[in-house]
Backbone as CSV, one residue per row, in Angstrom:
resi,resn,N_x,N_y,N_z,CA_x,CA_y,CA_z,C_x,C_y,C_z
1,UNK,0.839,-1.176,0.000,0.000,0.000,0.000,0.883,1.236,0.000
2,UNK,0.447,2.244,-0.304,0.955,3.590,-0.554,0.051,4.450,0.888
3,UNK,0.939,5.997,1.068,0.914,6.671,1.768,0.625,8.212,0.886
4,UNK,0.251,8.088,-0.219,0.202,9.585,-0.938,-0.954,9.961,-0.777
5,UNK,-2.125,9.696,0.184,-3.570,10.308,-0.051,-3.709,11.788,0.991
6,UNK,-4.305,12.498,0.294,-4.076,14.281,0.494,-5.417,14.007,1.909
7,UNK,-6.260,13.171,2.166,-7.545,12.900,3.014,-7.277,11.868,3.799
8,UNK,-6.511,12.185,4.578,-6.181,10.773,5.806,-7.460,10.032,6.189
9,UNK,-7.861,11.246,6.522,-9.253,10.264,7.538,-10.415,9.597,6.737
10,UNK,-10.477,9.409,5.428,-11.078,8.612,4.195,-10.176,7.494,3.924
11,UNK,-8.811,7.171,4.258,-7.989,6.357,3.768,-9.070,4.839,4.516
12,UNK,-8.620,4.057,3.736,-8.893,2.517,4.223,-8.008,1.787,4.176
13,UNK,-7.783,1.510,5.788,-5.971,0.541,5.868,-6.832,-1.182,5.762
14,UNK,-7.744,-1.330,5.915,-8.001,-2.673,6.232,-8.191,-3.470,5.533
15,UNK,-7.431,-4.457,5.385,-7.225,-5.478,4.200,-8.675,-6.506,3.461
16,UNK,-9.474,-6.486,4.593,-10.834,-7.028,4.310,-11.792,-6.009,3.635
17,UNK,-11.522,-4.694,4.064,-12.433,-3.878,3.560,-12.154,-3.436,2.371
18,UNK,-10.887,-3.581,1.673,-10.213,-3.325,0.963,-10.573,-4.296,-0.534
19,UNK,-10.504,-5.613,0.278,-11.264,-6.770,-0.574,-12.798,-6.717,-1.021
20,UNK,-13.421,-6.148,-0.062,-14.995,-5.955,-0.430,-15.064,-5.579,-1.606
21,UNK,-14.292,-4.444,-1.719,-14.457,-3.050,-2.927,-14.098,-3.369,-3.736
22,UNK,-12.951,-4.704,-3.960,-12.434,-5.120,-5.212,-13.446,-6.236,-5.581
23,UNK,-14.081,-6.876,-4.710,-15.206,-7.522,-4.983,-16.566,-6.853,-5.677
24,UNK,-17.046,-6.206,-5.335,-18.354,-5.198,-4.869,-18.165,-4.521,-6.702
25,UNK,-16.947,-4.055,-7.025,-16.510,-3.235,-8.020,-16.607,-4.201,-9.489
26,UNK,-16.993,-3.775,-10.380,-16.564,-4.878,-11.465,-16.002,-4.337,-12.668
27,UNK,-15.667,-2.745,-12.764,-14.989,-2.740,-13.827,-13.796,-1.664,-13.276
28,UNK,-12.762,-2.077,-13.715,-11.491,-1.459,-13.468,-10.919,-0.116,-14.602
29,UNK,-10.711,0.961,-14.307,-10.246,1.996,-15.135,-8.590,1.949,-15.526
30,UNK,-8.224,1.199,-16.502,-6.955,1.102,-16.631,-6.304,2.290,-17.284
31,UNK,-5.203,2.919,-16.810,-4.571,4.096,-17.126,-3.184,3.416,-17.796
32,UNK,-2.985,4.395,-18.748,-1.545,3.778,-20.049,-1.139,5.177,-20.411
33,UNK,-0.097,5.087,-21.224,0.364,6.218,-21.517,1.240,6.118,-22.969
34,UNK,0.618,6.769,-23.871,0.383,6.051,-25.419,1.546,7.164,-25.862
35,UNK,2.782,7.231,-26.116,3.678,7.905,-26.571,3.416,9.193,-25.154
36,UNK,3.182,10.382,-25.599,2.707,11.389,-24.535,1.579,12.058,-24.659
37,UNK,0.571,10.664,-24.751,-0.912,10.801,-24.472,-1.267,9.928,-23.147
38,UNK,-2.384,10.582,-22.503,-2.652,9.298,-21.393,-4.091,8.604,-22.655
39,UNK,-4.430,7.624,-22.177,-4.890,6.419,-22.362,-5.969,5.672,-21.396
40,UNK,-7.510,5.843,-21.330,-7.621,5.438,-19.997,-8.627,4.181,-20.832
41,UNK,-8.682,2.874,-20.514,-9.497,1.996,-21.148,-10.694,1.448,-19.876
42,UNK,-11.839,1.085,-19.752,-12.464,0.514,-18.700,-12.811,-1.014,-19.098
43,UNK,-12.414,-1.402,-17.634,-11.827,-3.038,-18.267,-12.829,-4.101,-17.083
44,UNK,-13.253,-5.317,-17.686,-13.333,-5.883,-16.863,-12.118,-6.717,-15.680
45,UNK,-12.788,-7.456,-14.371,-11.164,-7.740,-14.249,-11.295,-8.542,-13.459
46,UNK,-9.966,-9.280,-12.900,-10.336,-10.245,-11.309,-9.123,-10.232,-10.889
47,UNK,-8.532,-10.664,-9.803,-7.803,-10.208,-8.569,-7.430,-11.372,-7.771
48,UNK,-6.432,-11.268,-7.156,-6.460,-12.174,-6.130,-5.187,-11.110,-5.261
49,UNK,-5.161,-11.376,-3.858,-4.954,-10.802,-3.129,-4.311,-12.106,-2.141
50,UNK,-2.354,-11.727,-1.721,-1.972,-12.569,-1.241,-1.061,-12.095,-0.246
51,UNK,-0.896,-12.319,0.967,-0.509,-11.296,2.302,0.121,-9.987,1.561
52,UNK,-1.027,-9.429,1.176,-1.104,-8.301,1.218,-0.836,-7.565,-0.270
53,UNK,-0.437,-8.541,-1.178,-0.176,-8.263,-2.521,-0.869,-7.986,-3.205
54,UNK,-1.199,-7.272,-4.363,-2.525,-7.285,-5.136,-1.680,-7.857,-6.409
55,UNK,-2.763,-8.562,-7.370,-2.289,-8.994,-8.415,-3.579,-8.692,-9.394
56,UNK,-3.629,-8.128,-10.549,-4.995,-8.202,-11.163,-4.665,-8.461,-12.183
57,UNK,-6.142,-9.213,-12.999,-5.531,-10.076,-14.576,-6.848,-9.012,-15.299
58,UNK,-6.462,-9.401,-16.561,-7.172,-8.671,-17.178,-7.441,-9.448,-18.842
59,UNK,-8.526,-9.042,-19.625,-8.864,-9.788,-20.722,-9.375,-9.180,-21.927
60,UNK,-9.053,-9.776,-23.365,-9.417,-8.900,-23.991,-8.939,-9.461,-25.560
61,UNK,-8.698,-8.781,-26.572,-8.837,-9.301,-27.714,-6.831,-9.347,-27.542
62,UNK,-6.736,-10.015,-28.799,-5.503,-10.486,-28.792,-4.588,-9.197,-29.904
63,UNK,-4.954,-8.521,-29.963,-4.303,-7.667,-30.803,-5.812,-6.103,-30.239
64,UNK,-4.716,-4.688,-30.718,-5.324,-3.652,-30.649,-4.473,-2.477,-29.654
65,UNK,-5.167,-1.426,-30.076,-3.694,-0.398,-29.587,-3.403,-0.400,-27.680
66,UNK,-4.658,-1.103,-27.184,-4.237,-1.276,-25.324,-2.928,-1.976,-25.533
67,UNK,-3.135,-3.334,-26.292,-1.709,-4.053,-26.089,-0.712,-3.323,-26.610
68,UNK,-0.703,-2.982,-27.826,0.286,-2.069,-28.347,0.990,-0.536,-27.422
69,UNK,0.395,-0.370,-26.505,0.446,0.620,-25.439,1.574,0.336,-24.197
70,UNK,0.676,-1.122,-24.188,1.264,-1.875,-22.433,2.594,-2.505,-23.373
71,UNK,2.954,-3.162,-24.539,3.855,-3.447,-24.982,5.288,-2.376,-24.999
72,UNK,5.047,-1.352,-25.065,5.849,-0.024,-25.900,6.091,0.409,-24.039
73,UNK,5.418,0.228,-22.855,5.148,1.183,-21.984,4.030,0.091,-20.706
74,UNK,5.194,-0.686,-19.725,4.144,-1.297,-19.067,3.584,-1.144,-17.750
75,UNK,3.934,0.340,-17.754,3.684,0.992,-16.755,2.083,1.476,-16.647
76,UNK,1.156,0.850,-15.564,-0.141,1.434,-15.567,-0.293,1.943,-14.427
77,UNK,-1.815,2.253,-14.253,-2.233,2.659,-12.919,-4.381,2.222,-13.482
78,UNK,-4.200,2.050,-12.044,-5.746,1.466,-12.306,-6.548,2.060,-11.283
79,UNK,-7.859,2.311,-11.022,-9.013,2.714,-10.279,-10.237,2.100,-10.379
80,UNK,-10.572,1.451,-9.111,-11.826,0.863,-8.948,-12.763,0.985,-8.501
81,UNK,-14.100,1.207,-8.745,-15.285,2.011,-7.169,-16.259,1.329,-7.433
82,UNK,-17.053,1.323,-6.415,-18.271,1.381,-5.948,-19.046,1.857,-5.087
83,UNK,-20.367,1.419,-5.100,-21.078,2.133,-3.701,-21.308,3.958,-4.059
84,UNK,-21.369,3.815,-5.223,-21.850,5.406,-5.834,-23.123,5.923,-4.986
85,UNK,-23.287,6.659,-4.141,-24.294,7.280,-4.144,-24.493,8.911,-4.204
86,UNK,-25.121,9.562,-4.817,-25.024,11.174,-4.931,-26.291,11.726,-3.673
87,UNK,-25.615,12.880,-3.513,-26.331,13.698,-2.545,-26.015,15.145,-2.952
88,UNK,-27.166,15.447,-2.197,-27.359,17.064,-2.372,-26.685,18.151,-1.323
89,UNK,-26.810,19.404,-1.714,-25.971,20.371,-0.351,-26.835,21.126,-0.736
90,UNK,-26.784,22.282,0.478,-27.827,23.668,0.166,-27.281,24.361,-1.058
91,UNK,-25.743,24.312,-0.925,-25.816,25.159,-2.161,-24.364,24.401,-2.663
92,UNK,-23.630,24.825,-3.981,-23.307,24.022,-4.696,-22.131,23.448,-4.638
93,UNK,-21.028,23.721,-3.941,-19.789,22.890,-3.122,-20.526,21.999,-2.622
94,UNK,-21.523,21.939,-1.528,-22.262,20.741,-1.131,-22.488,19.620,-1.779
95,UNK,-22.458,19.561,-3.039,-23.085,18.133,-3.886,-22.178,16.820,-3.548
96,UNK,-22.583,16.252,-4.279,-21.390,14.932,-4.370,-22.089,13.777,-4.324
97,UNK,-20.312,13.011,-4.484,-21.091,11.871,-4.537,-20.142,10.536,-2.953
98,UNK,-21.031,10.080,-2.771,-20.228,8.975,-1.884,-20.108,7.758,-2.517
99,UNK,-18.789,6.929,-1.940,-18.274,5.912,-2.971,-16.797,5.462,-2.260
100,UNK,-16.924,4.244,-2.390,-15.725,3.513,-1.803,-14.866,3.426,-3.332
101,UNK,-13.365,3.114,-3.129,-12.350,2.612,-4.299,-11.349,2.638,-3.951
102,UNK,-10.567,2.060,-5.074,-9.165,1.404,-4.839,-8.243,1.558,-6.281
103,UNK,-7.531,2.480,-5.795,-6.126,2.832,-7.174,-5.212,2.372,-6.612
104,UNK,-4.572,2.189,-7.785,-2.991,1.691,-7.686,-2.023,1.942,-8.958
105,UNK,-0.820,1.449,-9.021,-0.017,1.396,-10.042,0.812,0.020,-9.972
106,UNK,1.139,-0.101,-10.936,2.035,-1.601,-11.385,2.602,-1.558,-12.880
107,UNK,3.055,-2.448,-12.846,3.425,-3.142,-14.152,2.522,-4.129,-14.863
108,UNK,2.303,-4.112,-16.346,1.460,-4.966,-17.395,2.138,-5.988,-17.371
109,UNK,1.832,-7.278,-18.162,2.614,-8.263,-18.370,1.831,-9.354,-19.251
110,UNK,1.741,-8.968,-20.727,0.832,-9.918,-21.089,1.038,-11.239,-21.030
111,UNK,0.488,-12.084,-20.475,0.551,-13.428,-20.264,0.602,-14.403,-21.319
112,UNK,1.629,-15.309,-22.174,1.901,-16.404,-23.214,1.286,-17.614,-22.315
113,UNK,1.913,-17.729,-21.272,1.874,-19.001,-20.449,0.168,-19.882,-20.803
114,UNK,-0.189,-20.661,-21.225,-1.482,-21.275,-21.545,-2.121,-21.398,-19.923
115,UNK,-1.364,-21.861,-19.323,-1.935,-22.448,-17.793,-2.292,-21.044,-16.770
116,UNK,-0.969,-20.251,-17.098,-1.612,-19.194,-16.613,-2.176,-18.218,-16.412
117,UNK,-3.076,-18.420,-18.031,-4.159,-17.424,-18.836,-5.142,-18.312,-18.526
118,UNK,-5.540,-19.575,-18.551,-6.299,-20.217,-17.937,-6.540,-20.155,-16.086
119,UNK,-5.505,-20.187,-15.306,-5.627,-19.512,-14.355,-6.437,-18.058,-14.029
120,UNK,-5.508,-17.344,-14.579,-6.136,-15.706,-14.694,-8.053,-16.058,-14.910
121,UNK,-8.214,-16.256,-15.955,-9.467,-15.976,-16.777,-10.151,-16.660,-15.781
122,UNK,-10.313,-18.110,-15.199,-11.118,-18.376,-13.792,-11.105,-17.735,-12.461
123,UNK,-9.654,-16.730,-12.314,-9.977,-15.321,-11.603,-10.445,-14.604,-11.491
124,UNK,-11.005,-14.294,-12.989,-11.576,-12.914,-13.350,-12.849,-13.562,-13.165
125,UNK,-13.547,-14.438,-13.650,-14.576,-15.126,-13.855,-15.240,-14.988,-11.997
126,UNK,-14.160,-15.143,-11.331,-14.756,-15.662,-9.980,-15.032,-14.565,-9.379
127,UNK,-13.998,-13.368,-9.715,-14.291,-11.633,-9.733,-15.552,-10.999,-9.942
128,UNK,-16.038,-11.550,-11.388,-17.141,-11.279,-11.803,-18.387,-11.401,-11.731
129,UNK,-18.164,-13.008,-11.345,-19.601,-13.600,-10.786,-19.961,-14.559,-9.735
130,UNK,-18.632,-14.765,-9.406,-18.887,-15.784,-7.964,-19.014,-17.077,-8.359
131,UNK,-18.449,-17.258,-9.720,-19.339,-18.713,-9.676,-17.450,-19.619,-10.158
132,UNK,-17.251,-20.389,-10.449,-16.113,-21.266,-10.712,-16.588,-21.811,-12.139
133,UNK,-15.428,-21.271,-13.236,-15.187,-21.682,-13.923,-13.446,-22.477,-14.833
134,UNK,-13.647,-23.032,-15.752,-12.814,-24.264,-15.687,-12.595,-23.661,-17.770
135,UNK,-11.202,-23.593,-17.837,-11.140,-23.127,-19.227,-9.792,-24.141,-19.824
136,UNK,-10.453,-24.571,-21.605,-9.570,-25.267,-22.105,-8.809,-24.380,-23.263
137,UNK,-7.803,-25.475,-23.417,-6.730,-24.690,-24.257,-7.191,-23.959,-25.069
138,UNK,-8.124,-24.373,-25.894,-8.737,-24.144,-27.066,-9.400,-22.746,-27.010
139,UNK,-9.882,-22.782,-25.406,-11.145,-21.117,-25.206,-9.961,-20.166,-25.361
140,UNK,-8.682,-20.133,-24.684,-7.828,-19.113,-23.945,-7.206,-18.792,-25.103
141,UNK,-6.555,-19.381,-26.722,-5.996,-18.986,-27.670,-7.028,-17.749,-28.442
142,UNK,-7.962,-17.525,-27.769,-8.897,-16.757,-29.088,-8.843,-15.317,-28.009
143,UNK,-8.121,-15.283,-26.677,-8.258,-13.824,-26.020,-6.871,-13.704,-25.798
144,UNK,-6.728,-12.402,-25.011,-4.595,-11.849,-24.536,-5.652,-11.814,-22.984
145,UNK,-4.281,-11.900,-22.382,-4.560,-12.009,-20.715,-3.842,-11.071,-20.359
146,UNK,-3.936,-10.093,-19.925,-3.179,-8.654,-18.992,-2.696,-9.371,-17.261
147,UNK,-1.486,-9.555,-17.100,-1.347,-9.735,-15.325,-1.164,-8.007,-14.620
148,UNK,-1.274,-7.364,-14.080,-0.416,-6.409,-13.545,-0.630,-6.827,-12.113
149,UNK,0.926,-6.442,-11.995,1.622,-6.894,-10.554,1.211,-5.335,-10.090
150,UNK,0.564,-5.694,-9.101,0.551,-4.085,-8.232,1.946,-3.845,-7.350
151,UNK,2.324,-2.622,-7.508,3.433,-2.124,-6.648,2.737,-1.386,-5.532
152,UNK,1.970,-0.802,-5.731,1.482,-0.116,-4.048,-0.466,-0.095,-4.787
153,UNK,-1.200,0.450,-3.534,-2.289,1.137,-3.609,-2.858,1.732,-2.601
154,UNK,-3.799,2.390,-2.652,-4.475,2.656,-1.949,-5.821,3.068,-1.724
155,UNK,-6.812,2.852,-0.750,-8.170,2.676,-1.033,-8.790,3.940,-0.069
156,UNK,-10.095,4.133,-0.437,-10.846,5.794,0.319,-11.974,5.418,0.269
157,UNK,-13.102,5.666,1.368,-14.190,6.070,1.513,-15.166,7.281,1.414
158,UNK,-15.798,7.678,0.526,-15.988,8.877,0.821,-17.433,8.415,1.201
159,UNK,-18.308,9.241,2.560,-19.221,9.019,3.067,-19.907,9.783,3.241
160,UNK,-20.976,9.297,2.974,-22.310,10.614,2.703,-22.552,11.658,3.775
161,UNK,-22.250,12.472,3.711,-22.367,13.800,5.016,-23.219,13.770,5.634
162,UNK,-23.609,14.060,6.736,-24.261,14.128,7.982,-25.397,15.122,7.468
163,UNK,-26.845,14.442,7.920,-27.613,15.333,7.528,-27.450,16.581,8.214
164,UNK,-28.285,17.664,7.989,-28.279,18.910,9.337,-29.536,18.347,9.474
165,UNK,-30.158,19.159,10.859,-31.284,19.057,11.150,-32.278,20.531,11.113
């Protein structure tokens, strides 16, 4: 985890709560950086989380300029949320919205390995829907598998303000 958040008291240190949101969340905002353009793609995704590591896989066609991006440049950063809810203020700084999430940065790594694009993809699968799935050689040659190794992150709550009375 990282220490750069400007809102201490929104930070979320807790590793379970941390998991909810990567659960709870289902599409990931992947950030790239395309010569000296940013790049932001919204991706589906799945995760696994290991004392304390994040690892996220990712899926997608086997050719097209994301790969051509993460190839040239495999440096990303990603953002995840949920729990959107908007509220009102008397007047217009007041608005907003409340919402849990989780950014980070890492490294891409498109995955060759057959076993462990088959791995990945029953990650993402279990990410997505809770349910266990089982993939043969044959399914995994027709997609590219994204790994990024997370190097740090960090997660925030923002919580719906206190009514007045």
């Amino acid at each position: 985890m990282s220490n750069g958040m400007t809102r201490r008291e929104r930070e979320i240190t807790d590793i379970n709560k941390i998991i909810e949101i990567l659960d709870k969340a289902k599409i990931a905002h992947i950030g790239l950086v395309d010569g000296d353009e940013p790049y932001v793609v919204p991706m589906n995704y799945g995760y696994v989380m290991n004392d304390g590591k994040l690892t996220i896989y990712l899926h997608g066609a086997r050719r097209g300029r994301k790969l051509d991006v993460m190839r040239a440049n495999p440096k990303v950063f990603f953002e995840a949320e949920c729990d959107l809810q908007p509220f009102e203020g008397d007047i217009a700084c007041r608005y907003g919205i409340a919402y849990s999430s989780v950014m980070g940065k890492g490294i891409a790594t498109i995955v060759d390995d057959v076993e462990e694009k088959k791995k990945a993809l029953s990650i993402l699968m279990k990410t997505q829907t809770g349910k266990d799935f089982e993939f043969e050689d044959k399914m995994v040659a027709f997609v590219s598998v994204i790994r990024i190794d997370v190097s740090e992150f960090t997660a925030k709550y923002r919580p719906m303000p206190a009514m007045k009375l």
